[in-house]
C-alpha positions in Angstrom: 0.3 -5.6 9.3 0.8 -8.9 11.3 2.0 -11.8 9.7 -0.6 -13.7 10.6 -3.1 -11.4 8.6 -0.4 -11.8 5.9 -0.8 -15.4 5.4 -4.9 -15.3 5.6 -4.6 -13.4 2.4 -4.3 -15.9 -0.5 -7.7 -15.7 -1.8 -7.7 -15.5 -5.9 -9.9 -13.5 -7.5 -10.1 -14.0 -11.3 -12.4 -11.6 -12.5 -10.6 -8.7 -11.0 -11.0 -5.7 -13.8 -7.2 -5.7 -13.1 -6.6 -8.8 -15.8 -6.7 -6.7 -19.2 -6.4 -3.3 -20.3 -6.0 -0.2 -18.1 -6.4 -2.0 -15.1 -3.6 -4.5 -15.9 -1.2 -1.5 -16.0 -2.3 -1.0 -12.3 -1.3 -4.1 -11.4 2.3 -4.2 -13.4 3.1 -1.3 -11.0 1.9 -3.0 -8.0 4.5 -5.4 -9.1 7.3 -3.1 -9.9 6.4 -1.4 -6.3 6.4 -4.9 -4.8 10.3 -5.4 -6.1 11.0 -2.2 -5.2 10.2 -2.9 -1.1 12.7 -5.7 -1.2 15.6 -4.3 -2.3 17.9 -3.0 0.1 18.1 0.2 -0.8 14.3 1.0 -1.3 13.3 4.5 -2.9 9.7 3.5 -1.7 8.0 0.8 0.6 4.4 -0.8 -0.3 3.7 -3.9 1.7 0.4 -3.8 0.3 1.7 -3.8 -3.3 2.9 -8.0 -3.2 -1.1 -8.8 -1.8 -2.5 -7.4 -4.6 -0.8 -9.3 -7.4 -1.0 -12.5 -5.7 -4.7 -11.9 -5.2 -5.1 -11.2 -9.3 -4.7 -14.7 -10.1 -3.9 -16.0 -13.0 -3.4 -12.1 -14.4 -0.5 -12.6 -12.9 0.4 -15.7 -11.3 4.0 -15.8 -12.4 5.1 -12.1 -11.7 8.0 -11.4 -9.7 7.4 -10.3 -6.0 11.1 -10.0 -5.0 14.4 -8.4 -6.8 15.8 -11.9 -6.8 13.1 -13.5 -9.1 13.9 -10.8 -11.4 16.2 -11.9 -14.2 19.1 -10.5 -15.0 18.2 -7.6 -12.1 18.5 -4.4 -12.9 19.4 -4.8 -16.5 16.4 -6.2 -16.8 14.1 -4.0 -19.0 10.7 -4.4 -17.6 11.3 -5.7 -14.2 15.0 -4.2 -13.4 14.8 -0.9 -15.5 11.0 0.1 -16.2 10.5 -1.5 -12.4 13.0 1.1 -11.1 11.2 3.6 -13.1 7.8 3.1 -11.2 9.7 2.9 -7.5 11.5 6.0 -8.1 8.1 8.2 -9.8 6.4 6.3 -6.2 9.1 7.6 -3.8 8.4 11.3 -5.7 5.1 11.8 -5.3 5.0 10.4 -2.1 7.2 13.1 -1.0 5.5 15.6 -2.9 1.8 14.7 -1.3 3.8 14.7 2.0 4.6 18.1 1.7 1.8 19.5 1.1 0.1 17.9 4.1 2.6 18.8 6.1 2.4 22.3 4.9 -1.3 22.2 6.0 -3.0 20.8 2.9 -5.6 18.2 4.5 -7.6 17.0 0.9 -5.7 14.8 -1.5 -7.4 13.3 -4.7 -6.0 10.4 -6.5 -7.4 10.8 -9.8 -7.2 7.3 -11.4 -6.5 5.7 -8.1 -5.4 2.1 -9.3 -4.2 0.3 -6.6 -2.2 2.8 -4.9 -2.2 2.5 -1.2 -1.2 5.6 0.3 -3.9 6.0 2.3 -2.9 3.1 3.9 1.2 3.1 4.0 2.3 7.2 4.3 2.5 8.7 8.0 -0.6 11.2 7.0 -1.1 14.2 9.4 -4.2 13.7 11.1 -7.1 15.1 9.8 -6.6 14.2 6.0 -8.8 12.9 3.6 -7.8 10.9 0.7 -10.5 10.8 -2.2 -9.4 7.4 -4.5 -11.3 7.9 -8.0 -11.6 5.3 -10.7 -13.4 2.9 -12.6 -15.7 0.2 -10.2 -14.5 -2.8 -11.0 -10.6 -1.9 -10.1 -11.7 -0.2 -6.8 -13.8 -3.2 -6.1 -10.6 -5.6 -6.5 -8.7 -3.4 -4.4 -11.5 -3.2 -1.8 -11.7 -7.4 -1.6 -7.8 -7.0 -1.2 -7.6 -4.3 1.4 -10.5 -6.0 3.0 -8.7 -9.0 3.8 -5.5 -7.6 5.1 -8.2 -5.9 7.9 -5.6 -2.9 8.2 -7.0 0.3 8.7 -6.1 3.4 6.5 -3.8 6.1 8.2 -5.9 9.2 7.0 -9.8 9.3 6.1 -10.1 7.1 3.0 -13.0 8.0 0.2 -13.3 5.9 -2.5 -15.5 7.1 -5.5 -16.0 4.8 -9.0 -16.3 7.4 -11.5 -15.2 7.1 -15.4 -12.8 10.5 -15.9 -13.3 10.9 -19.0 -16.8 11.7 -18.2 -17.7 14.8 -15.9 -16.6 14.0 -12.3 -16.5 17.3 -10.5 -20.3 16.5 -8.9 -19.7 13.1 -8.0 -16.8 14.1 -5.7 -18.5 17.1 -4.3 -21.2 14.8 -3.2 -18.8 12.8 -1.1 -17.7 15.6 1.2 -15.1 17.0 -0.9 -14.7 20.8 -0.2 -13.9 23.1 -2.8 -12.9 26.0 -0.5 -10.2 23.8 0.9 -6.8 23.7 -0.7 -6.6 20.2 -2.2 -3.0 17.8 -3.7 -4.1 16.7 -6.6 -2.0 13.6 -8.5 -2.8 12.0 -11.8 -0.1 9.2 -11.1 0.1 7.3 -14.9 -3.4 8.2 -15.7 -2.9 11.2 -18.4 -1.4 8.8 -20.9 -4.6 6.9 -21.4 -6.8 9.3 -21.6 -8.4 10.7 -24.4 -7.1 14.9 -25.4 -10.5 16.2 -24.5 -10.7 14.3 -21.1 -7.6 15.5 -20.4 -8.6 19.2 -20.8 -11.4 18.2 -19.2 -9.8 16.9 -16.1 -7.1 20.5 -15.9 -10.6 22.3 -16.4 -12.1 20.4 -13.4 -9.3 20.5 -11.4 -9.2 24.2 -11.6 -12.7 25.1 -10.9 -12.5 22.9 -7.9 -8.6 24.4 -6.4 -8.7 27.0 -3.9 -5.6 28.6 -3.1 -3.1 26.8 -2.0 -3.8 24.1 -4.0 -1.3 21.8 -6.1 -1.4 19.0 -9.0 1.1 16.3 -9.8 1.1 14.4 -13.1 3.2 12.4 -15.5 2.9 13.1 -19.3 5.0 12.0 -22.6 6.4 14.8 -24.7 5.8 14.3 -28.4 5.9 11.2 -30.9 7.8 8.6 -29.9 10.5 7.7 -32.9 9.9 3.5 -34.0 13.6 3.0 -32.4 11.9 3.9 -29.0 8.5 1.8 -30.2 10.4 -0.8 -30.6 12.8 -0.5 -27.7 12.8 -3.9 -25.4 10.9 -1.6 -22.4 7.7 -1.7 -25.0 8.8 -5.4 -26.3 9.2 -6.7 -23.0 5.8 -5.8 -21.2 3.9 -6.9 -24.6 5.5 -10.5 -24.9 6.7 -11.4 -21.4 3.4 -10.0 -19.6 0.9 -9.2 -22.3 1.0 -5.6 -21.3 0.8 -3.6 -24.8 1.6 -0.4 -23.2 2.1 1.3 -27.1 -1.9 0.5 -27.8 -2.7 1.6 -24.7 -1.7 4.7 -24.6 -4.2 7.4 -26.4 -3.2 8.1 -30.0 -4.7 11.4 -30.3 -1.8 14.5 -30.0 -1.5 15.4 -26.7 -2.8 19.1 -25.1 -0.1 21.3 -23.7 -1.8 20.5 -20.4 1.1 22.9 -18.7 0.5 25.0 -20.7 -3.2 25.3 -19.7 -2.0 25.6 -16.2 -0.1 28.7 -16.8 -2.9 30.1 -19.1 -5.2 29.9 -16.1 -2.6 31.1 -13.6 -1.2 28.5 -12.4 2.9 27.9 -11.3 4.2 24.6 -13.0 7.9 23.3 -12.8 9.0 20.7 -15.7 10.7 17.4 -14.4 12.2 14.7 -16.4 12.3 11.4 -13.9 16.5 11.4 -14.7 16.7 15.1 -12.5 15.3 12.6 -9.4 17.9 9.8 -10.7 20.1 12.4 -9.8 19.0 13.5 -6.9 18.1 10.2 -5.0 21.6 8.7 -6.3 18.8 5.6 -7.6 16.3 5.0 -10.4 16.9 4.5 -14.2 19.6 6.3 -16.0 19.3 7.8 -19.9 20.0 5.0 -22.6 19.9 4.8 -26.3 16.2 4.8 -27.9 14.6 5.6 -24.3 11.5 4.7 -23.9 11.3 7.0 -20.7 13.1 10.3 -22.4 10.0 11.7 -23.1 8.6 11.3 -19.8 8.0 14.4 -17.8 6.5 14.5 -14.3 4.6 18.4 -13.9 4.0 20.0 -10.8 1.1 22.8 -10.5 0.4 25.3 -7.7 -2.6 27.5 -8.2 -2.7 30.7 -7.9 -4.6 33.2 -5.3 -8.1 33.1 -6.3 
């Protein structure tokens, strides 16, 4: 990305579909992946992350870009801590999608898309596809974005508006997406906001659609959240410093043992907390008391031999 393409960039666009609800979250982790480029010890790098909440206008006209217009840093709870959060759960599943298409996987599907730009940003093998899947008016931002910046994508990009908690499966089959083909699946953030039945509906999909070879990465909460950790300053700071109400957002319904599904229908699934990558990476967010992130758990599927 030339500089000069980075200063053409500065168009706003106020009706974005990123401004409220769901599609807000999107664009609080574009922020948080923004930071996370800057710092000098980067877990993950998304130049693409800082054009996309500039271009959000006033949704987010006073966000930080940088670590350095981040008060109090790290300590910070939504931009040093929760922000940390986001850039480590980035710098995993990058290296998990890298894997697999290294290891010869050539379909990925990002199931509730948002504005992540892997397509764009991760040294793909050649030959692979990426199929982007969400709601129109956030893929539509993100196109106007992308757009501008006049970079091309480093793997085959497919972009497919589709509501997931609605059947999918046919929709993405008519844009060239191959069943028979092993496929890395990732439902980054997205499992949270979905409804219980779309959520078995989405492992059901999934499933029927996996040949061999095939994985799936997603993020989940454990339980019920104790009002200590509801009221924790993660969940305070988002809702009054950003108007990000991430407790309302979330689906209230009890959640399926989606893992559990997995291994019902044969599949392989290891159990992460986002602390084991703390510890791995020597970076990212460390337990506290009333943790709003202790009852986050990142899963990771293989299927099995059909």
């Amino acid at each position: 990305m030339t500089d000069a393409t980075r200063e053409n960039t500065g168009v706003t666009r106020e009706n974005t579909g990123v401004a409220r609800g769901v599609g807000q979250t999107a664009l609080m982790v574009a922020a948080a992946r923004a930071i996370e480029a800057h710092r000098p010890d980067a877990l993950a790098r998304d130049p693409y992350a800082e054009h996309f909440v500039r271009a959000a206008g006033r949704a987010s006209a006073n966000w930080p870009v940088r670590p350095q217009q981040v008060p109090g840093g790290d300590a910070d709870p939504l931009w040093g801590r929760l922000g940390r959060y986001f850039g480590l759960r980035t710098r995993v599943l990058d290296d998990f999608l890298l894997a697999r298409a290294r290891a010869g996987t050539r379909q990925v599907v990002l199931l509730g898309a948002g504005l992540d730009s892997r397509a764009y940003r991760l040294d793909w093998p050649p030959g692979c596809t990426v199929f982007e899947i969400d709601q129109e008016p956030i893929l539509a931002f993100k196109h106007g974005v992308l757009d501008g910046l006049r970079d091309a994508p480093r793997a085959e990009r497919v972009t497919l508006a589709a509501d997931l908690r609605s059947d999918w499966a046919g929709a993405l089959t008519a844009a060239r997406f191959d069943p028979a083909k092993p496929t890395a699946w990732l439902a980054e953030g997205l499992l949270l906001y979905l409804p219980s039945a779309a959520e078995r509906l989405l492992v059901e999909t999934v499933d029927g659609l996996s040949a061999a070879g095939s994985t799936l990465a997603y993020e989940v909460k454990l339980g019920t959240e104790s009002a200590a950790v509801r009221d924790s300053p993660v969940y305070s700071a988002a809702r009054l410093r950003i108007g990000v109400d991430l407790l309302a957002l979330f689906d209230g319904e009890p959640r399926p043992d989606t893992a559990g599904d997995l291994t019902a229908r044969g599949w392989s699934t290891t159990v992460r907390t986002p602390f084991d990558f703390t510890s791995r990476y020597g970076r990212g967010p460390r337990p506290e008391r009333h943790d709003a992130l202790a009852a986050n758990r990142w899963v990771f599927a293989h299927a099995p031999d059909r």
